[in-house]
C-alpha positions as CSV (number, residue, x, y, z in Angstrom):
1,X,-15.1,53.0,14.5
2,X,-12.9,50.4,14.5
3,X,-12.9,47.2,16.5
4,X,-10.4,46.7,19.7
5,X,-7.6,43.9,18.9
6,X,-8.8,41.9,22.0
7,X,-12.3,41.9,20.6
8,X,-11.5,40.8,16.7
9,X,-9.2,38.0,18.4
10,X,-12.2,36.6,20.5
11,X,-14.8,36.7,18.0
12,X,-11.9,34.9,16.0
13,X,-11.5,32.0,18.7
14,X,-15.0,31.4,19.1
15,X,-15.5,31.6,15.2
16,X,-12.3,28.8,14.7
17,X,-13.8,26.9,17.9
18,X,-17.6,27.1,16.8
19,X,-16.5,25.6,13.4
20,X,-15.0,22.9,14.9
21,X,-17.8,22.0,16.7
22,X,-20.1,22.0,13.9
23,X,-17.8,19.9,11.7
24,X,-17.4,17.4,15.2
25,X,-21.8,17.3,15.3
26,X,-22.1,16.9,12.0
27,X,-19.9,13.4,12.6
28,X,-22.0,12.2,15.5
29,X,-25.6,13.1,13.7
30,X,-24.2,11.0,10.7
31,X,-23.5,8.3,13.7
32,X,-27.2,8.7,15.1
33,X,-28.3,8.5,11.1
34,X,-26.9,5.4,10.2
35,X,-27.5,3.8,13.8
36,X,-31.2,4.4,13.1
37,X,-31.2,2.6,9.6
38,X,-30.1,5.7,7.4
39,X,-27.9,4.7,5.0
40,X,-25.1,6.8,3.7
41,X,-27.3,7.9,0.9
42,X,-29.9,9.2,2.6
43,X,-27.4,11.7,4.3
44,X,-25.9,12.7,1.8
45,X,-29.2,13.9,0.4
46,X,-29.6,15.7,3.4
47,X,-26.2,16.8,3.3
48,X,-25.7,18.2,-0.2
49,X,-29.4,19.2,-1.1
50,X,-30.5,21.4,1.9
51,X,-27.5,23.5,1.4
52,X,-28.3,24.4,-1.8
53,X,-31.4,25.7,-1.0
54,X,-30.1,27.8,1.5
55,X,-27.5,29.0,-1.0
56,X,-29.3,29.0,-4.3
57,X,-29.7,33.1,-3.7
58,X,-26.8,34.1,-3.4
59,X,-25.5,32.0,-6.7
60,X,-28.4,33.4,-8.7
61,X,-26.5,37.1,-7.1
62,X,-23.3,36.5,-8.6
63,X,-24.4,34.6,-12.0
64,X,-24.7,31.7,-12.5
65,X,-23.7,31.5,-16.4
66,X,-20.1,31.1,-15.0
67,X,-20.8,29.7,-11.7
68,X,-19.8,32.9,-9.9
69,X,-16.7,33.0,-11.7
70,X,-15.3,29.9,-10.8
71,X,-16.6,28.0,-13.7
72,X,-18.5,25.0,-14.7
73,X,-15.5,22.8,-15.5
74,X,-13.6,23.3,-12.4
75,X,-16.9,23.5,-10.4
76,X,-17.7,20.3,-11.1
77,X,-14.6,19.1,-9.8
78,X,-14.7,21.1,-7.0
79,X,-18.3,19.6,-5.9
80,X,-17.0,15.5,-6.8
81,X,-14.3,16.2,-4.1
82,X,-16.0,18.7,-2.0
83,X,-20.0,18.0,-2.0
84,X,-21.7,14.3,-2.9
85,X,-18.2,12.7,-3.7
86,X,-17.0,12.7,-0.3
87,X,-20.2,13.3,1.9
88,X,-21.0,9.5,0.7
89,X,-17.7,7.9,1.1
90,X,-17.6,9.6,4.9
91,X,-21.0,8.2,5.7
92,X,-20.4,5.1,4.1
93,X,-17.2,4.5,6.6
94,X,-19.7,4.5,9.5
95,X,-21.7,1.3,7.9
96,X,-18.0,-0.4,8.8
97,X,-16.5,1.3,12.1
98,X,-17.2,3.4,15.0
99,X,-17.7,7.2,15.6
100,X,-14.0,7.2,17.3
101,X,-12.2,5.9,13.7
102,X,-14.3,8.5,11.3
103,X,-13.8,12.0,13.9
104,X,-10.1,10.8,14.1
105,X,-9.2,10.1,10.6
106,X,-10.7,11.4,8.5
107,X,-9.3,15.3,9.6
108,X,-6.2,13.5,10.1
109,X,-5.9,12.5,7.0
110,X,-7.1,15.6,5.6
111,X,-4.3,17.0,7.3
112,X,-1.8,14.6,6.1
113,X,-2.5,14.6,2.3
114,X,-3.0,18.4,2.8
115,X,1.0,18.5,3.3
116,X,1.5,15.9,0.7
117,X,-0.1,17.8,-1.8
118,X,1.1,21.1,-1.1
119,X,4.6,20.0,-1.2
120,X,4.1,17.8,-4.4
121,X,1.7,20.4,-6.2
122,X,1.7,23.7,-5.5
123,X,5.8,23.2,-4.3
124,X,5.2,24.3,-1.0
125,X,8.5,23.7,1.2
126,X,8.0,21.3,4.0
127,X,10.0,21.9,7.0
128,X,11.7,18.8,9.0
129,X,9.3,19.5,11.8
130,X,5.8,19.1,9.6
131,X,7.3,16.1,7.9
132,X,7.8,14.7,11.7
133,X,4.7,15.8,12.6
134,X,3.0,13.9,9.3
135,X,5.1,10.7,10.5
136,X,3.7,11.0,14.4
137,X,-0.2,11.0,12.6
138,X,0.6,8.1,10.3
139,X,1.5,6.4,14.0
140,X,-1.6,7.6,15.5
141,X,-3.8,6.0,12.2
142,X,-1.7,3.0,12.7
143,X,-3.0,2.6,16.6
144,X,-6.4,3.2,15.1
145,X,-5.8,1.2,12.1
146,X,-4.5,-1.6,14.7
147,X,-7.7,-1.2,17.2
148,X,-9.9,-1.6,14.2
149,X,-8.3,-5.1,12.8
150,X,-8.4,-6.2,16.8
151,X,-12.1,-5.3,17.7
152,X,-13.9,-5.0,14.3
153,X,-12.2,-7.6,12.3
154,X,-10.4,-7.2,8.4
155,X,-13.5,-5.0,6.8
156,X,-12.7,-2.6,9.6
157,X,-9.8,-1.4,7.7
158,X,-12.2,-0.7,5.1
159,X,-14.5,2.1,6.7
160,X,-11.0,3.3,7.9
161,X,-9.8,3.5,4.1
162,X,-13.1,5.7,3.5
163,X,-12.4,8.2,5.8
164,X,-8.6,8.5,4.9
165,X,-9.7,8.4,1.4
166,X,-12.9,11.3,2.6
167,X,-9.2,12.9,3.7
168,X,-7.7,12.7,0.4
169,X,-10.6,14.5,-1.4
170,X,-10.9,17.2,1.3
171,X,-7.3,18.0,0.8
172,X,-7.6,17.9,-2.6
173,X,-10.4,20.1,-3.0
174,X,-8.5,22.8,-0.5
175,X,-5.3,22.3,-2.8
176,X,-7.3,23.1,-5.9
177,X,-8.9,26.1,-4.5
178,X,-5.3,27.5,-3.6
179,X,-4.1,26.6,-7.1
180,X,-6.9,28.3,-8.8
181,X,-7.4,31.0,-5.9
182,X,-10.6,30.3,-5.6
183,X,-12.2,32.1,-2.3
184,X,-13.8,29.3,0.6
185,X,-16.8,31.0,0.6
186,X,-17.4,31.4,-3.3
187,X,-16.5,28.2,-3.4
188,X,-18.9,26.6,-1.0
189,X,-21.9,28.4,-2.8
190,X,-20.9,27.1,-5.8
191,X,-20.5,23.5,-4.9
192,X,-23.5,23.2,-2.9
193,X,-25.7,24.7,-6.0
194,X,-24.3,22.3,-7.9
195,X,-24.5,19.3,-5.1
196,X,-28.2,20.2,-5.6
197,X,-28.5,17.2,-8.3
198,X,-28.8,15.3,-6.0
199,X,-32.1,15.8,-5.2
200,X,-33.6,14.1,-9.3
201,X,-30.3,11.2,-8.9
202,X,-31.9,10.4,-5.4
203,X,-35.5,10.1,-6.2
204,X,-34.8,7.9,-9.6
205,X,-32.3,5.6,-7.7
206,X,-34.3,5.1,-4.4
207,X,-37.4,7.1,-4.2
208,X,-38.5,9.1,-1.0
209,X,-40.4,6.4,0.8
210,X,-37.9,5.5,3.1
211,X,-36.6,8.8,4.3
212,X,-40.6,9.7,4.8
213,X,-41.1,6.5,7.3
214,X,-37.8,8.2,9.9
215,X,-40.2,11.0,10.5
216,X,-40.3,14.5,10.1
217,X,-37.9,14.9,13.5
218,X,-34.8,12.6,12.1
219,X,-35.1,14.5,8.5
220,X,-35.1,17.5,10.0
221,X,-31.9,16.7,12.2
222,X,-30.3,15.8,9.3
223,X,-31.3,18.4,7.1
224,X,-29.7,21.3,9.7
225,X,-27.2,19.1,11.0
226,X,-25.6,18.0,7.6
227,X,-26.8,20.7,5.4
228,X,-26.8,23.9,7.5
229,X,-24.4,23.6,10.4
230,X,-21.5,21.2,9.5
231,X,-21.8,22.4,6.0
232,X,-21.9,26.0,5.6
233,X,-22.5,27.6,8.8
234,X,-18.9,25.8,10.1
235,X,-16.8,26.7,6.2
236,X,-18.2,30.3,7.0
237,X,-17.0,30.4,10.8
238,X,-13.9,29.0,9.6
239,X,-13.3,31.3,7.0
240,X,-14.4,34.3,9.2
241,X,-11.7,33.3,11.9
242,X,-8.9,33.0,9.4
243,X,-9.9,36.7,8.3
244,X,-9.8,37.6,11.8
245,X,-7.1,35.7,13.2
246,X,-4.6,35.0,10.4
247,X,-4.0,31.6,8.6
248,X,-1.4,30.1,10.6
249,X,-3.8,31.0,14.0
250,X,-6.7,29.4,12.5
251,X,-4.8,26.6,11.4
252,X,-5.3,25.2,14.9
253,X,-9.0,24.9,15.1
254,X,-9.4,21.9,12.7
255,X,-7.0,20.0,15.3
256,X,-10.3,20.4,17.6
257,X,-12.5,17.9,15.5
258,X,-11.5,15.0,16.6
259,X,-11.3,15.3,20.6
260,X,-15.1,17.3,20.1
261,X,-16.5,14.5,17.9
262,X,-15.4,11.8,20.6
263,X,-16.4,14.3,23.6
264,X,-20.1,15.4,21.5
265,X,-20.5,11.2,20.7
266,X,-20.1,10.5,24.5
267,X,-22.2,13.2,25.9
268,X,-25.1,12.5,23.0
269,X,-25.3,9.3,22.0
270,X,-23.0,7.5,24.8
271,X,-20.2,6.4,22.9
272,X,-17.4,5.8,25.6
273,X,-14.1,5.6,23.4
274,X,-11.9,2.9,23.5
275,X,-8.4,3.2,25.3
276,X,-6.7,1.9,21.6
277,X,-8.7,5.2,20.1
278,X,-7.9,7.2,22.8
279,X,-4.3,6.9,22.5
280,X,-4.4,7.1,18.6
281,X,-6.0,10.7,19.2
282,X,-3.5,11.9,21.9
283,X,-0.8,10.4,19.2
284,X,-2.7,12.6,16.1
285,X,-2.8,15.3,18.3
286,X,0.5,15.9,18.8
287,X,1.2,15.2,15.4
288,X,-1.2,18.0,14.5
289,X,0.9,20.3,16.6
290,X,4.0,19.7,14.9
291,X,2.4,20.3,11.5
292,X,1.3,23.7,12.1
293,X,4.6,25.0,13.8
294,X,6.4,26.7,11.3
């Protein structure tokens, strides 16, 4: 029996519109960690480590001698760039700026270096129209870059250089896995397996005691926010709607992160954004839309 057009086309929206979601609440739970005195270790631990528990099966399924197929090499390049490596450099942005500057550019960078690297590495032709639309974000991180030096002072442009530089490693991590055809999902089990090192590194370098004293309610927000939701639960949703939809259709989705992380940081944890970040979103925005035209 097989399944009506209209039907595989909404359970692709909603797939491509849940992930985005999950990737926009895993930004403002990181906000609500550090405004409670987390630091951007103690997410990451919650980031990287609960996600390999949850995934640990299903690597011991498809072996684990060659990390299920991928191998160890390029696995543990893949998890520097796409599990510990960038979880702390995103979380350590938010020490230095608000949720508004992380939800905006740290996708849109992604984005942006995503092009870069296609067209320098894998020789990917870039049309006129995505190279505009690349210039029209580089505005919109200026405007941001701009309402950071105004309201947060010099080190603002720091946490903004995290999250661009979280950007770079995202795109760089989806570049290699095109290069080496590696599949999202495989990909995402292996790395979080791996990422699981975290859990001996994090007790030698800091011990438990201070993640104990949040409570067993802010551990366990973390733990399913950064280590189930945003992290495997959204790459599987993701994955599933460009199955479903097509690559260029679910291209779109990721273009939802930032409006959702300013709408879910408003709603939850009352974070009006500024006008300055406002306008540097709308500005993004439309640069997004010119990059995925073809």
């Amino acid at each position: 029996m097989t399944t009506p057009a209209s039907r595989t086309t909404a359970i692709g929206v909603l797939c491509g519109a849940g992930a985005a979601v999950l990737w926009a609440a895993g930004f403002v739970a990181a906000r609500h960690g550090i405004d409670i005195g987390m630091t951007a270790s103690d997410i990451t631990f919650h980031r990287c480590f609960w996600a390999g528990v949850v995934l640990f099966p299903l690597a011991f399924r498809d072996g684990l001698r060659d990390l299920n197929g991928i191998g160890w090499g390029r696995g543990l390049v893949l998890t520097f760039l796409g599990g510990p490596g960038i979880a702390f450099v995103s979380y350590s942005g938010f020490h230095l700026v608000p949720l508004g500057h992380g939800g905006v550019i740290q996708p849109s960078s992604a984005a942006l270096f995503g092009l870069l690297l296609a067209t320098v590495v894998l020789l990917e032709r870039l049309p006129l129209q995505r190279a505009i639309g690349a210039a029209v974000i580089v505005a919109g991180l200026c405007v941001i870059g701009a309402e950071a030096i105004a309201t947060i002072g010099p080190h603002g442009l720091l946490g903004d250089g995290m999250f661009a530089l979280a950007g770079l490693m995202f795109a760089g991590f989806g570049t290699l896995l095109r290069r080496w055809r590696v599949p999202p999902l495989r990909a995402t089990v292996a790395v979080s397996v791996v990422s699981m090192v975290v859990l001996p590194v994090y007790g030698v370098a800091f011990g438990f005691d201070r993640l104990i004293a949040f409570g067993l309610w802010e551990n366990l927000l973390q733990a399913v926010m950064q280590g189930l939701l945003a992290g495997p639960a959204a790459i599987y949703l993701f994955t599933r709607a460009i199955v479903l939809l097509g690559a260029a259709r679910a291209a779109v989705y990721p273009t939802l992160v930032p409006p959702s992380t300013l709408l879910i940081g408003w709603l939850v944890l009352g974070i009006v954004p500024t006008g300055m970040q406002i306008l540097g979103l709308v500005i993004v925005l439309i640069g997004f839309r010119l990059t995925q035209r073809n």
